[in-house]
GUMARTI-784875 format. One line per 10 residues: number of its first residue (from 1); their letters; for each residue x, y, z of N, C-alpha, C. Coordinates in pm, 1 decimal. Layout:
N
NUM> a> X Y Z X Y Z X Y Z | ...
***
This chain:
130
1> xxxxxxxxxx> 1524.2 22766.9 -8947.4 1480.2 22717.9 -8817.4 1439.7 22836.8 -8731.1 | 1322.9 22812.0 -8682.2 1254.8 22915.8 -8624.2 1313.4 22957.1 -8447.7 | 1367.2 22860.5 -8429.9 1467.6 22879.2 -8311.9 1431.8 22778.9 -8186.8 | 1485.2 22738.9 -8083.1 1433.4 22661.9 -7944.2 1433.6 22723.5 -7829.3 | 1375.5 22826.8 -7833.0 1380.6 22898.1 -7718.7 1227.2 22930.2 -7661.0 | 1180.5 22878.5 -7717.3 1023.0 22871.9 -7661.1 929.3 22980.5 -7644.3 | 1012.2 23071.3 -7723.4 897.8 23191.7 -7673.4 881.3 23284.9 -7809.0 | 868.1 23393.7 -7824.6 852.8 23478.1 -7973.3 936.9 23566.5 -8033.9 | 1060.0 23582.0 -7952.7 1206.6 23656.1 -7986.2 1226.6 23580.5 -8146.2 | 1290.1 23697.4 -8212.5 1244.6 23660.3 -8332.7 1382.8 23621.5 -8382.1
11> xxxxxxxxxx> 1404.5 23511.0 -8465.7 1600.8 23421.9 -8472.2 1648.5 23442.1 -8593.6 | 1729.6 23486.9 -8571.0 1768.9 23594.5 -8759.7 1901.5 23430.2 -8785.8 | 1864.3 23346.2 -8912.5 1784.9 23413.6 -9081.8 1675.4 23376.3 -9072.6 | 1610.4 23329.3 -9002.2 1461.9 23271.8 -8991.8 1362.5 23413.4 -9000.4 | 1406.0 23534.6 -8938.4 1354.9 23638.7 -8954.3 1344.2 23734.3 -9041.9 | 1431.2 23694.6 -9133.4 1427.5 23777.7 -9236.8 1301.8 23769.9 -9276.7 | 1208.4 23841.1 -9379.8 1159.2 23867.0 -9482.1 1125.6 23741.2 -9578.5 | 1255.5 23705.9 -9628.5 1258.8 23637.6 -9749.9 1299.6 23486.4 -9731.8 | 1249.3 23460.7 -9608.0 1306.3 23319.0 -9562.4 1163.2 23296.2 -9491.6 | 1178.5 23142.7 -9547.5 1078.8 23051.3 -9423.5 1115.5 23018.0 -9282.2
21> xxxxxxxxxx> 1047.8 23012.1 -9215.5 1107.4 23031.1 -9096.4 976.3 22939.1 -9047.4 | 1059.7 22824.3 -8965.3 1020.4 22693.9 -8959.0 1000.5 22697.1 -8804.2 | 890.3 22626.1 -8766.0 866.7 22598.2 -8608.0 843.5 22444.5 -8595.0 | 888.6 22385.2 -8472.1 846.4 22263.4 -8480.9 709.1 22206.0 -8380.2 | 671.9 22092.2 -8446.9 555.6 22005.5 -8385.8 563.2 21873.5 -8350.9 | 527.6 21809.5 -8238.7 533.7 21691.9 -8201.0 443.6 21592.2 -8305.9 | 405.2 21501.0 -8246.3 353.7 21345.8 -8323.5 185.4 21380.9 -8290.6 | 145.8 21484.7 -8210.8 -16.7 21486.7 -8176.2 -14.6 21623.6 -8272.4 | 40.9 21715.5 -8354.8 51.5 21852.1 -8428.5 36.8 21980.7 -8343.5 | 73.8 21936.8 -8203.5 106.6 22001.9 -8159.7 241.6 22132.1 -8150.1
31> xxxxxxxxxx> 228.4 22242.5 -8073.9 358.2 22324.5 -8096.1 496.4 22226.0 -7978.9 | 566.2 22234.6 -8050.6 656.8 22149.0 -7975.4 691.5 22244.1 -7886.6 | 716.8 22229.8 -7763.0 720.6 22283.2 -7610.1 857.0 22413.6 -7635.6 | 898.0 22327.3 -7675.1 1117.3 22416.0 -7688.2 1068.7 22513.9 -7795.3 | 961.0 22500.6 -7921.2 979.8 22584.2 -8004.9 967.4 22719.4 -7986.6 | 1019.3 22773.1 -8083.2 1003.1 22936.2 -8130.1 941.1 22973.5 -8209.4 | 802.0 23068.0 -8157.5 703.9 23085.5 -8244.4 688.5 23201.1 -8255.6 | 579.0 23261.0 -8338.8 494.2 23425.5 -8356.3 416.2 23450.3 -8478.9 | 435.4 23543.1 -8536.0 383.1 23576.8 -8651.8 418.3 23612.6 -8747.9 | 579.8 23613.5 -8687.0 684.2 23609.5 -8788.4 752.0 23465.6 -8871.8
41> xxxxxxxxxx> 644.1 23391.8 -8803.6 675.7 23195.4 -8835.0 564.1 23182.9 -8928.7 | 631.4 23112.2 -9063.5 578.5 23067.4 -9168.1 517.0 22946.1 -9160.3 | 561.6 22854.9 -9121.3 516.7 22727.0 -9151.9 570.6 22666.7 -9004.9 | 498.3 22452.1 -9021.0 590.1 22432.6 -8868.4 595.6 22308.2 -8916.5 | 691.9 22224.0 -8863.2 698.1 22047.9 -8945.8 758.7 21982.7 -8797.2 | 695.9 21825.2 -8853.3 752.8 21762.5 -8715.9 887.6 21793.0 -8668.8 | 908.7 21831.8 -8522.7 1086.3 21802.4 -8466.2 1103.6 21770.8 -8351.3 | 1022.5 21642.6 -8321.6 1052.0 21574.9 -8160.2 1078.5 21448.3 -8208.8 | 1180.9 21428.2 -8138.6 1214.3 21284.3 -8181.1 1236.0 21233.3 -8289.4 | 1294.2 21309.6 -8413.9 1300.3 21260.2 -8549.6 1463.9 21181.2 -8552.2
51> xxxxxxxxxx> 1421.0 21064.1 -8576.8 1575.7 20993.7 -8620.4 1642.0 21086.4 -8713.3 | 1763.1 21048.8 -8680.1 1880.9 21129.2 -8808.4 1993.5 21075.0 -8786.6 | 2066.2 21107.2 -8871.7 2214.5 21075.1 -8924.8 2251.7 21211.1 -8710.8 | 2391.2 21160.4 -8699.8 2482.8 21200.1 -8640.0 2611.3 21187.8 -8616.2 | 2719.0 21296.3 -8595.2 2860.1 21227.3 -8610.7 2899.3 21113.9 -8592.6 | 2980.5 21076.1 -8657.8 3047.1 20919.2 -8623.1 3206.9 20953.1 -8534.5 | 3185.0 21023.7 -8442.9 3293.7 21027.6 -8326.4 3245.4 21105.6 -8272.4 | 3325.1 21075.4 -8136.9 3274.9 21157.1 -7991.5 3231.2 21268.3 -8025.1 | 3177.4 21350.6 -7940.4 3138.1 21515.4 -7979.8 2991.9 21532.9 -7845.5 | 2958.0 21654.0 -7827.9 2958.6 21707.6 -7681.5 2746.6 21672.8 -7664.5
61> xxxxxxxxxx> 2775.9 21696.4 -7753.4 2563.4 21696.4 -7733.2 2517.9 21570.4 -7680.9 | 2606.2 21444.8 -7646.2 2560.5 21370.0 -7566.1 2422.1 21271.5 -7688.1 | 2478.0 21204.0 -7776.8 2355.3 21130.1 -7870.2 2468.8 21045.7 -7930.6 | 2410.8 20933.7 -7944.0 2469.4 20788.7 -8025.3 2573.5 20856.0 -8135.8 | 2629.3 20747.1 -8176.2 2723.4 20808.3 -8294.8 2627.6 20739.9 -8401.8 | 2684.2 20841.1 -8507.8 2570.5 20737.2 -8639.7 2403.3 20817.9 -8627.3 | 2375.5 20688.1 -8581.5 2219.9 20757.6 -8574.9 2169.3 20769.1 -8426.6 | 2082.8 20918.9 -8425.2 2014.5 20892.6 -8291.2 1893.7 20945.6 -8304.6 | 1783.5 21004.1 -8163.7 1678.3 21117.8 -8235.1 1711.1 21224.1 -8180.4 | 1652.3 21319.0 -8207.7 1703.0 21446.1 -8211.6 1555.9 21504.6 -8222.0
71> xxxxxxxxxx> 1560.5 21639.1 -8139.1 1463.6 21749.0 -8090.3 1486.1 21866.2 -8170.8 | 1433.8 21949.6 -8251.7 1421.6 22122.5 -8206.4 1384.6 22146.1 -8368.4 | 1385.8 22274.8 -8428.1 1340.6 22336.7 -8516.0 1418.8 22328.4 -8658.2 | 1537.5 22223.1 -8584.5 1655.0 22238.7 -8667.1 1631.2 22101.9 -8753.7 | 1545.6 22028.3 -8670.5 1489.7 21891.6 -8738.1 1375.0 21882.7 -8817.8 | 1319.5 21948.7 -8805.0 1146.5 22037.9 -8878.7 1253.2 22101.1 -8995.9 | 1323.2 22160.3 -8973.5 1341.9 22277.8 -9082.5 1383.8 22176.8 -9201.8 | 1489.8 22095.7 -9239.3 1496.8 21987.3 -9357.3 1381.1 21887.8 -9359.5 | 1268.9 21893.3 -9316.1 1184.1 21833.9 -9391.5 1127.1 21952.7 -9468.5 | 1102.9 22113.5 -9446.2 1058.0 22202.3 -9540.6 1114.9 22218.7 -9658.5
81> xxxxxxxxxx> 1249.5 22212.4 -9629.8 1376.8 22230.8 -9745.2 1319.5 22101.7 -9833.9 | 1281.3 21992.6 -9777.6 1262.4 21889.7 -9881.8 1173.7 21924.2 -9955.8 | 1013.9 21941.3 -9909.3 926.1 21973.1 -9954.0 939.1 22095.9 -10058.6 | 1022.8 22198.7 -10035.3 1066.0 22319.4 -10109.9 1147.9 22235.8 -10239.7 | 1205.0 22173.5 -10226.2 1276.2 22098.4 -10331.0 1144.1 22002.7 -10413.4 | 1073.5 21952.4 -10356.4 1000.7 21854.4 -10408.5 917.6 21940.4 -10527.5 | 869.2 22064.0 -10477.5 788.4 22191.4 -10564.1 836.3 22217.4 -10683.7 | 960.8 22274.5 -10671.0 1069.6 22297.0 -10725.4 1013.3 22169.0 -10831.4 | 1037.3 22083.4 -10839.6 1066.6 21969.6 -10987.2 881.9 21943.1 -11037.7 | 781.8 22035.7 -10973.0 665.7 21990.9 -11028.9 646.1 22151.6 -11106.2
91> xxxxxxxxxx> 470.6 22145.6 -11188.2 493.5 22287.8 -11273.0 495.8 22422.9 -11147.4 | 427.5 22397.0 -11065.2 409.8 22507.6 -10923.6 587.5 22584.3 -10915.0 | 701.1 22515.7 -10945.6 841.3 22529.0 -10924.6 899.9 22651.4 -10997.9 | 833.7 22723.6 -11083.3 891.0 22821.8 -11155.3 958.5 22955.1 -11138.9 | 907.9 22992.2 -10963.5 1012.9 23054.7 -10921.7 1050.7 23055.1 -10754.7 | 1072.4 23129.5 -10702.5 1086.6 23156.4 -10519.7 978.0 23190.2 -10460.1 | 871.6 23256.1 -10521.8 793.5 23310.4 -10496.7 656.3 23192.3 -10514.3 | 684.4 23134.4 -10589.6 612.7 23032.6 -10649.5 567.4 22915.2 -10570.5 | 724.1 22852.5 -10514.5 790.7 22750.9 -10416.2 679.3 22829.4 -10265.4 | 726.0 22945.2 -10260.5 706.4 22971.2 -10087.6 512.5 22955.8 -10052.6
101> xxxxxxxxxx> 480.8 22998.2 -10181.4 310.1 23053.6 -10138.1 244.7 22880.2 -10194.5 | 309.3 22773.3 -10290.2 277.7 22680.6 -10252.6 291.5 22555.7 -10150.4 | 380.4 22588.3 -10057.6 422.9 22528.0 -9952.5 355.1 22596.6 -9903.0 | 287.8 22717.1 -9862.7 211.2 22756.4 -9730.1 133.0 22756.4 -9769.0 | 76.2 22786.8 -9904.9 -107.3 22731.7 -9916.0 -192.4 22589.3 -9938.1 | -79.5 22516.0 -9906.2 -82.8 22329.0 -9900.1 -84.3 22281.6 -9766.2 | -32.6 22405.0 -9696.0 20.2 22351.6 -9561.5 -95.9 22337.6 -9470.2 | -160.3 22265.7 -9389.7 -225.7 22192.3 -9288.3 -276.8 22306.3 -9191.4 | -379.0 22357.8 -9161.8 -408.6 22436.2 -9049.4 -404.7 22311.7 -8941.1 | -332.7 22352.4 -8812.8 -344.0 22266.4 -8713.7 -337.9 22345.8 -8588.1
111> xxxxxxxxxx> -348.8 22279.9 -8474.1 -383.6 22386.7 -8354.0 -208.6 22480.7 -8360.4 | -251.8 22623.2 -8348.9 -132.4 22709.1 -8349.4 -178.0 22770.1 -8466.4 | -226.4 22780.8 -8605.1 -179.6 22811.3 -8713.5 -297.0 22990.7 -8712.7 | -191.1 23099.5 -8750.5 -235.3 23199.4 -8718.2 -174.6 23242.7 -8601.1 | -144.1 23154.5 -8498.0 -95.4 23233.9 -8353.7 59.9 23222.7 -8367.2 | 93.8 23048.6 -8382.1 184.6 23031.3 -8358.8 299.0 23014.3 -8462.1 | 221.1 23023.2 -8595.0 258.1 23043.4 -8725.7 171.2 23093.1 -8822.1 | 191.0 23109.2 -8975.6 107.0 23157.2 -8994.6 56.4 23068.1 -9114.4 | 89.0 22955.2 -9167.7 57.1 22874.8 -9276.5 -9.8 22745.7 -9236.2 | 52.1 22700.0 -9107.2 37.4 22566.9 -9087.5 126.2 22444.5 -9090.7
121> xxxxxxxxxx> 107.8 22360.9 -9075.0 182.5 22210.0 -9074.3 213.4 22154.9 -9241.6 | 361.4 22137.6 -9296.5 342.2 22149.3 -9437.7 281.2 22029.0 -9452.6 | 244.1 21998.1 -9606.1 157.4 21868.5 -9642.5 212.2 21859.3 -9760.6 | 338.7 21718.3 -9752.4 442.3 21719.1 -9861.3 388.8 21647.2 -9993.5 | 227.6 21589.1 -9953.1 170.7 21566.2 -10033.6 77.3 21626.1 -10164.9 | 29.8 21754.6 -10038.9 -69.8 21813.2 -10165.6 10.9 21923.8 -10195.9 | 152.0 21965.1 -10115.1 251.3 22021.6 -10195.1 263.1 22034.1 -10361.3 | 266.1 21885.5 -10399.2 325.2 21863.2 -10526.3 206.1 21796.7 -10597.8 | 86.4 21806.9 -10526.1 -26.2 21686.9 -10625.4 -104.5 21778.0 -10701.7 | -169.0 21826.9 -10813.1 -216.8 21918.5 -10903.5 -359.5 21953.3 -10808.4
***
């Protein structure tokens, strides 16, 4: 997760080197407002408003128990992990290196891509389609 702080401070493990480092986008592919971007950001996947699972007892963040939606980079980032998994089980899957440059050379140029990342919006489709 590329971080929610909205600006280009760079959010270590997302900064490492050897990690994707995920930014999020709204429902128009836009940069989502809260995100954390630069040129140190690989890729960016929806994270406004994505339903999800949430604790099933009280707890402080103020969201439904069970399910609610949920905002930030942290919600973008497991749809990449999926897509990284999805690679993984087609022939493209053969190593880390393999996984990362076909998730970003599948991935969607959309407004931001180059500024605000550097791959684009992933595309969990042509991810895995020959």
């Amino acid at each position: 997760a590329a971080g929610n702080g909205g600006n280009q401070t760079k959010v270590y493990p997302g900064a490492y080197p050897k990690v994707i480092a995920v930014a999020a986008t709204d429902n128009q592919d836009n940069k989502a407002s809260f995100s954390t971007y630069g040129s140190w950001v690989d890729v960016a996947a929806p994270g406004v408003n994505i339903f999800s699972t949430f604790p099933n007892h009280p707890y402080v963040i103020n969201k439904s128990l069970n399910y609610d939606y949920g905002s930030g980079t942290s919600m973008a980032t497991p749809m990449t992990s999926a897509v990284a998994g999805l690679i993984w089980s087609t022939p493209y899957g053969t190593s880390a290196t393999n996984v990362r440059a076909r998730l970003e050379s599948t991935a969607d140029p959309i407004p931001g891509t180059g500024l605000y990342w550097t791959a684009g919006r992933i595309n969990a489709a042509k991810a895995v389609t020959p």
